[in-house]
N, CA and C of each residue as an Amber inpcrd file, in Angstrom:
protein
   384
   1.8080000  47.5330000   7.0630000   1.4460000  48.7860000   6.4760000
   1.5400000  48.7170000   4.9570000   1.2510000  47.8660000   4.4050000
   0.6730000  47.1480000   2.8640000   0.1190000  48.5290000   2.2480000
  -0.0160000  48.8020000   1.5980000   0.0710000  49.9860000   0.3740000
  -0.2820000  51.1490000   0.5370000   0.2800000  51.5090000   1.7810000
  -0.0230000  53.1480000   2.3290000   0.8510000  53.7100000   1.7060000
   0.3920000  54.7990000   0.9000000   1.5810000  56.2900000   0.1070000
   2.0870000  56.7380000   1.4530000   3.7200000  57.2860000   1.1730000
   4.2520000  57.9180000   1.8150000   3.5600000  59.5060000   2.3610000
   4.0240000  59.7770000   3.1260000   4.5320000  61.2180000   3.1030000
   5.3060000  61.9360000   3.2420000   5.4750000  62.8970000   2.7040000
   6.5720000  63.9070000   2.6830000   6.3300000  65.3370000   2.6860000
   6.6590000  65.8840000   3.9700000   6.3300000  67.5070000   4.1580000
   6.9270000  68.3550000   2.6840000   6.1700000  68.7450000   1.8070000
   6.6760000  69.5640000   0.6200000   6.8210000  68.3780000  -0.9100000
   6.0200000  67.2560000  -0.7700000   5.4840000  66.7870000  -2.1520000
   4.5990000  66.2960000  -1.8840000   3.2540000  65.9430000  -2.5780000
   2.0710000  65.9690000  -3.1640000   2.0880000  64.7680000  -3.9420000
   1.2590000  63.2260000  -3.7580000   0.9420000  61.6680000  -4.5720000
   0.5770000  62.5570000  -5.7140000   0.4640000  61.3800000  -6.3260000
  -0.5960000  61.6380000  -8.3310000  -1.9730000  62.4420000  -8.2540000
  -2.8030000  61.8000000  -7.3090000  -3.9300000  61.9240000  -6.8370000
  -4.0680000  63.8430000  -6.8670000  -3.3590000  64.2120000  -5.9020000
  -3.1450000  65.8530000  -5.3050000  -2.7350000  66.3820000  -6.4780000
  -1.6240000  66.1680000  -6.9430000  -1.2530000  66.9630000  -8.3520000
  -2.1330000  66.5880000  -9.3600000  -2.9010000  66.1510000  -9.5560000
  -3.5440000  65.8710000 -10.7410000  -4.8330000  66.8340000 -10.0960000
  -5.2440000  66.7720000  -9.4950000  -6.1630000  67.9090000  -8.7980000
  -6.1210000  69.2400000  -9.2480000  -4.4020000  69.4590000  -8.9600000
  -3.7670000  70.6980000  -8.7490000  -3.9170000  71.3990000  -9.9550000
  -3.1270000  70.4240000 -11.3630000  -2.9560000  70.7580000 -12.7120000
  -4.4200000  70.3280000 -13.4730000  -5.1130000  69.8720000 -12.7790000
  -6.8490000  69.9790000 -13.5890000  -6.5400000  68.9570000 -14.7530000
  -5.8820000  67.7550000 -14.1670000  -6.0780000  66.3880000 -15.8030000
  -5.8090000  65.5090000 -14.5370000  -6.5080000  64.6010000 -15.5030000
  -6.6810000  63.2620000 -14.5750000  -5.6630000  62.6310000 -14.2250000
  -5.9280000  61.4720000 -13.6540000  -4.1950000  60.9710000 -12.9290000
  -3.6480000  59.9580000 -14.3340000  -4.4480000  59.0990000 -15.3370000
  -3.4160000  58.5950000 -16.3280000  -3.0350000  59.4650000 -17.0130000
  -3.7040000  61.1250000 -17.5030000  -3.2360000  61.9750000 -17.9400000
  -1.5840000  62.5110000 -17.6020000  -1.4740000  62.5290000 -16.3770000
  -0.4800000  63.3870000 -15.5320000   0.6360000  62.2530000 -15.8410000
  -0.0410000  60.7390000 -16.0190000   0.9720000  59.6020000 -15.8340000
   1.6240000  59.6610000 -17.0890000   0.9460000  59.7670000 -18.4110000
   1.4810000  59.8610000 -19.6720000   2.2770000  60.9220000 -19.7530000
   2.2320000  62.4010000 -19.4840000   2.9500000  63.3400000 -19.3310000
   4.5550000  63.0730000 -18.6060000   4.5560000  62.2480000 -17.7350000
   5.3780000  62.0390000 -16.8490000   6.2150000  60.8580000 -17.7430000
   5.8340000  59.6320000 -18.6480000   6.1130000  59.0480000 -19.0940000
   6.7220000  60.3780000 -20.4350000   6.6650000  60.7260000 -21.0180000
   6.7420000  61.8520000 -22.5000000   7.8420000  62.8190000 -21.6460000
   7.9580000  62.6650000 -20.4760000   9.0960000  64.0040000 -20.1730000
   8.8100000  65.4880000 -20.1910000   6.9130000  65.7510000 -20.4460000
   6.3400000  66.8020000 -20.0580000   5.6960000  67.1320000 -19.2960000
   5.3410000  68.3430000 -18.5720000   4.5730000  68.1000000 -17.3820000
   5.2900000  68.7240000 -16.0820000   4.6100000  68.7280000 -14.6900000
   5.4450000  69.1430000 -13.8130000   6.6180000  67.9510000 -13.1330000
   7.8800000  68.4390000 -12.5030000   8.4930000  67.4960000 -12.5210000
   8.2690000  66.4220000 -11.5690000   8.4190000  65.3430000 -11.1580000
   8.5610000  64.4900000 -10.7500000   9.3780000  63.5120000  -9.9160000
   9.6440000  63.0140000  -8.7460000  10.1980000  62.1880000  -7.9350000
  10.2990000  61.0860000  -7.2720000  10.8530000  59.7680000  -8.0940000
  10.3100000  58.6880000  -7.5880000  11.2600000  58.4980000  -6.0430000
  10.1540000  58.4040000  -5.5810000  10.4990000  57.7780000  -3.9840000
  10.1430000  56.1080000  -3.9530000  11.0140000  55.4780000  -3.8450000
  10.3420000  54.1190000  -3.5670000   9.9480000  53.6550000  -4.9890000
   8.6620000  52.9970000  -4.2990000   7.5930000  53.0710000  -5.8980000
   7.1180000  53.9420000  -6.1520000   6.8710000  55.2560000  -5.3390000
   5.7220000  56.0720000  -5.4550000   6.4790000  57.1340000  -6.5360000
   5.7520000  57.7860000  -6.8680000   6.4880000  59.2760000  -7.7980000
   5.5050000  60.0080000  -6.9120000   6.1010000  61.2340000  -6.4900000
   6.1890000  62.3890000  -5.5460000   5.7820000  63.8510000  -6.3160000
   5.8980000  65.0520000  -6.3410000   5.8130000  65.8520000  -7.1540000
   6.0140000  66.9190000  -6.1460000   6.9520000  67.9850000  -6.0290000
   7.0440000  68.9180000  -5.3050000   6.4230000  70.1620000  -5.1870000
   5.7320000  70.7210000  -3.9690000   4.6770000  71.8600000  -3.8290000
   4.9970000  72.7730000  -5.0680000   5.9660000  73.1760000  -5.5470000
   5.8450000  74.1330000  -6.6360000   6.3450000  73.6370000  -8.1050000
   5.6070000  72.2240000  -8.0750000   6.1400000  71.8460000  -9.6700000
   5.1560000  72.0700000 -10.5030000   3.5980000  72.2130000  -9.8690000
   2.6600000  72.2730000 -10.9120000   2.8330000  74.2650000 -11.5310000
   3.0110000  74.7080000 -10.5180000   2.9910000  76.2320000 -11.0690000
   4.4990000  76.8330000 -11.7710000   5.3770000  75.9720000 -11.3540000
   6.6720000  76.2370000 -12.3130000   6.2540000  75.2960000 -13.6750000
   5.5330000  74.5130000 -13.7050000   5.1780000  74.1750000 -15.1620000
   3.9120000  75.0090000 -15.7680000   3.1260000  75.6550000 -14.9130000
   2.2010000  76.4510000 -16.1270000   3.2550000  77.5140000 -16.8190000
   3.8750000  78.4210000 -15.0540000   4.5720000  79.4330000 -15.5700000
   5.3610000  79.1290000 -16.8800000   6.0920000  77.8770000 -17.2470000
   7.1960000  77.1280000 -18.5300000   6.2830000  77.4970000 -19.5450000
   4.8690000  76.9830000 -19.2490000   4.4360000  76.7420000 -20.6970000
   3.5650000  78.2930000 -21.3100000   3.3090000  78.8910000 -20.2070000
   2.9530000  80.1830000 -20.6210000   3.8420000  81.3140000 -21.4070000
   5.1670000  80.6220000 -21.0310000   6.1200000  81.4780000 -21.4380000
   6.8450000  80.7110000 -22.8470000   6.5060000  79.9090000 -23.2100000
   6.7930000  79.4440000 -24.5920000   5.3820000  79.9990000 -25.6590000
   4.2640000  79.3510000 -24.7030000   3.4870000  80.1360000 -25.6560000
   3.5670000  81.3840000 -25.7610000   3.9960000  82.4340000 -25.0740000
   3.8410000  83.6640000 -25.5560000   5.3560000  83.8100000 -26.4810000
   6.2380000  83.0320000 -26.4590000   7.2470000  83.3720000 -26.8930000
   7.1840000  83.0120000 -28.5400000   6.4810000  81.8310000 -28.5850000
   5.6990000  81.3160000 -29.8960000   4.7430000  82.3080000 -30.7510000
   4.5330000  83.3270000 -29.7290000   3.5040000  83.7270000 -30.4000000
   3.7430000  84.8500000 -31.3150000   3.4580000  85.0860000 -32.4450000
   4.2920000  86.0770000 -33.8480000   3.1680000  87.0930000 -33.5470000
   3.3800000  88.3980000 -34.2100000   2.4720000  89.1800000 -34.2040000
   2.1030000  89.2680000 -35.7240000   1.1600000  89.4610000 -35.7380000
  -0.4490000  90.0350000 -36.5210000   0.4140000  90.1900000 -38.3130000
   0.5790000  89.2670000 -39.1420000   1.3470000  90.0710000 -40.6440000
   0.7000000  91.1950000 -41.2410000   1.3760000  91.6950000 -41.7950000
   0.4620000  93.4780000 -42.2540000   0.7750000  93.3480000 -43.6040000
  -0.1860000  94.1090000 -44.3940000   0.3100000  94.2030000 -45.4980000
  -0.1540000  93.0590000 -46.2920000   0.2490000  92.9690000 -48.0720000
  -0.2490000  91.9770000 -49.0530000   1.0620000  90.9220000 -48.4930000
   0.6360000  89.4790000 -48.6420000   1.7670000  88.4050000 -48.1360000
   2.7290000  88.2190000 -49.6940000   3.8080000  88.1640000 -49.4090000
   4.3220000  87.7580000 -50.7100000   3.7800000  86.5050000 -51.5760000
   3.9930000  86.6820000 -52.7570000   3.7370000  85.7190000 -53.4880000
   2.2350000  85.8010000 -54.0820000   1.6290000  86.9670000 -53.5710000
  -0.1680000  87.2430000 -53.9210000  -0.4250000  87.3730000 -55.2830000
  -1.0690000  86.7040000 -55.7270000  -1.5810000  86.7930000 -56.9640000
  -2.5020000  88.1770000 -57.4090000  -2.1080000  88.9570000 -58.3580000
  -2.2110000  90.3220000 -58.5350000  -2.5050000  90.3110000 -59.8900000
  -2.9610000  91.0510000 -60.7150000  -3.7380000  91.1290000 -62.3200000
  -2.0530000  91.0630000 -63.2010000  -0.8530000  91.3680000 -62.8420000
   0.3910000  91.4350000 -63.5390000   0.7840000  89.9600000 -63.3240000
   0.2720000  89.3280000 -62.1110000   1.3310000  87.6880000 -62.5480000
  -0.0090000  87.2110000 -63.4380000  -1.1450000  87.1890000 -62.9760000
  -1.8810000  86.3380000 -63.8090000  -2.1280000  86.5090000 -65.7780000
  -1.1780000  87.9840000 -65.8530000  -1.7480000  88.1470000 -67.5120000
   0.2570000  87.2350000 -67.3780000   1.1640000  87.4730000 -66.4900000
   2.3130000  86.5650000 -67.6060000   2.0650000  85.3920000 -67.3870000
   1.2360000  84.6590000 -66.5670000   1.1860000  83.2090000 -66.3980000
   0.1260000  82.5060000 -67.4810000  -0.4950000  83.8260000 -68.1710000
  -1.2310000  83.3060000 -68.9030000  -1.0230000  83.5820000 -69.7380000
   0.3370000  84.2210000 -70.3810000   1.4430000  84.3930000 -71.2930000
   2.0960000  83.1670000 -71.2920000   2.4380000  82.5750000 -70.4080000
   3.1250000  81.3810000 -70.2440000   2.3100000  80.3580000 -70.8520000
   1.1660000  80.3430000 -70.3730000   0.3420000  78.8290000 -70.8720000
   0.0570000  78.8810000 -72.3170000  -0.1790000  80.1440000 -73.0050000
  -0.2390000  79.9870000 -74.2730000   0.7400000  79.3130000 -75.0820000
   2.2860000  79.7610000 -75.1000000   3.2920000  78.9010000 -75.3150000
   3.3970000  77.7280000 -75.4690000   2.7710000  76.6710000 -73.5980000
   2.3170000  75.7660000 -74.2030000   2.1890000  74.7210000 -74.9870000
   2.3960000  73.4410000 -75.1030000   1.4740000  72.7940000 -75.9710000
   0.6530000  71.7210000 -75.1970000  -0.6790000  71.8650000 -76.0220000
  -1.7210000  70.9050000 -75.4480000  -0.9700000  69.5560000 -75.1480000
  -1.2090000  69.4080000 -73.9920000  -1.0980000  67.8130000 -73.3640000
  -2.3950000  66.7440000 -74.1470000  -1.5160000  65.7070000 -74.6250000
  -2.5950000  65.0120000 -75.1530000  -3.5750000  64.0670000 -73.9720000
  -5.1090000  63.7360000 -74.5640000  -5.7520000  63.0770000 -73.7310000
  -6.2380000  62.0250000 -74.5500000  -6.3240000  60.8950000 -73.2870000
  -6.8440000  59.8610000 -73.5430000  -5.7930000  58.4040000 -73.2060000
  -6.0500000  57.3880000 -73.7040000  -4.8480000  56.5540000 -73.5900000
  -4.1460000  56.6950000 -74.7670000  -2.6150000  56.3860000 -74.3370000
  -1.6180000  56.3480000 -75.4940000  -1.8440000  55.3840000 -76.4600000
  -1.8970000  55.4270000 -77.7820000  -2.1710000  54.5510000 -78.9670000
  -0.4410000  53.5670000 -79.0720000  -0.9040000  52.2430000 -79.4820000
   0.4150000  51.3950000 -79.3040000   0.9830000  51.9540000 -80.7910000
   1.8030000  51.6750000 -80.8370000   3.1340000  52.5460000 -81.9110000
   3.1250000  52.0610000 -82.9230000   2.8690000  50.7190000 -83.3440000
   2.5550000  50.3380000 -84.9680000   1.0690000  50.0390000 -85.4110000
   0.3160000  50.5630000 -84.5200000  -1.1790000  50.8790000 -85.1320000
  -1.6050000  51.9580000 -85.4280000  -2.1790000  52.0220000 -86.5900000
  -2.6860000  53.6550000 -87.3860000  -4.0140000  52.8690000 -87.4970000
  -5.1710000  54.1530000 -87.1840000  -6.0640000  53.9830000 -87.1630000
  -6.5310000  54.1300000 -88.5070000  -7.6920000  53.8920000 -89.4490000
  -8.1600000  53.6520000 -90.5120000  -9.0310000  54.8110000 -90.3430000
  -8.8210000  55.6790000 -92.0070000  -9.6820000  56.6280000 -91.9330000
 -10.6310000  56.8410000 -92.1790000 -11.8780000  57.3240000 -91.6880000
 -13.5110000  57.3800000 -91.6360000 -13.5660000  57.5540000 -92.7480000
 -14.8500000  57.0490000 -93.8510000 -15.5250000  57.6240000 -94.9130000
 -15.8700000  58.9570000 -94.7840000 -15.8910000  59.6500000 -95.9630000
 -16.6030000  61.0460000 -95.8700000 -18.0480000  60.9660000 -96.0300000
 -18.6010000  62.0480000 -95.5830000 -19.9880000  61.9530000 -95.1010000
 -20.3810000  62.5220000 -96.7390000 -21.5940000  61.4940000 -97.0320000
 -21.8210000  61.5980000 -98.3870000 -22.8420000  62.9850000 -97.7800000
 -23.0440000  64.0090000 -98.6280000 -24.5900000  65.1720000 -98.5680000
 -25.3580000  64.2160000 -99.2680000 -27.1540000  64.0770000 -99.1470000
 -27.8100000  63.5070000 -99.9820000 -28.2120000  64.7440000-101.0310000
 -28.8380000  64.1040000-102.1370000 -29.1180000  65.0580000-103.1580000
 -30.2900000  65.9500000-102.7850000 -31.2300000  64.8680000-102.1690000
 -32.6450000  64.9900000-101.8560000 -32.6590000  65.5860000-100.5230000
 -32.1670000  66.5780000 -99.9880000 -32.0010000  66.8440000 -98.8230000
 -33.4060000  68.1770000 -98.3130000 -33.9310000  68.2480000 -99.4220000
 -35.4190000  69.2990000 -99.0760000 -36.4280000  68.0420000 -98.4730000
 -36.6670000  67.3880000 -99.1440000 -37.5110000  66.0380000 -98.5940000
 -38.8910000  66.4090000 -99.2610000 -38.9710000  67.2490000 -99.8090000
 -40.2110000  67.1830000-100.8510000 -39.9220000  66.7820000-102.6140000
 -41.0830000  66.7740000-103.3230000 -40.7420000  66.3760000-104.9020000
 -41.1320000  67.7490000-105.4250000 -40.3800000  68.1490000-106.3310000
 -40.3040000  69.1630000-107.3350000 -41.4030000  68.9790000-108.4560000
């Protein structure tokens, strides 16, 4: 009698419970491996699952999610940006000082200063 599943009046193979809870059987297997899921009974080799483990696990998880679940926030959330923080924050930035840009210049080089821009005399471009 080479690899016939047991039976047992009041548990249900992988096959049946995975039916039951609507995910496939490596689904149900990973769950079972993670410690979530309905519970489980190894008989032998087989793991077993008892007539009311799949519905004592929706009932578990229905009842966390609702317990998870917050109601509706009312009202402005703290911390909302409103016309009074944005005129002191922009009180603040004036204060301020410009961050410089670009790369940092190495410390004993001064740059050489540009000629001044000559005006030409002749700047109409006609002759008098």
């Amino acid at each position: 009698m080479k690899g016939r599943i047991p039976t047992l009046p009041g548990f249900f193979d992988e096959d049946v419970e995975a039916a039951r809870c609507g995910v496939t059987v490596p689904t149900l297997r990973k769950w079972r491996y993670r410690g979530y899921g309905p519970k489980a009974v190894r008989i032998g080799r087989v793991w077993m699952y008892p007539e009311n483990a799949d519905t004592q696990f929706m009932f578990e998880q229905a009842a966390a999610a609702e317990s998870a679940r917050q109601p509706r926030p009312r009202g402005r959330p703290r911390g909302a940006v409103t016309p009074r923080v944005v005129a002191e924050q922009a009180a603040v930035d004036t204060q301020r000082q410009p961050r410089p840009r670009g790369r940092p210049r190495r410390s004993g080089a001064v740059p050489e200063p540009r000629p001044p821009l000559v005006a030409k005399a002749d700047a109409g471009g006609g002759e008098a």
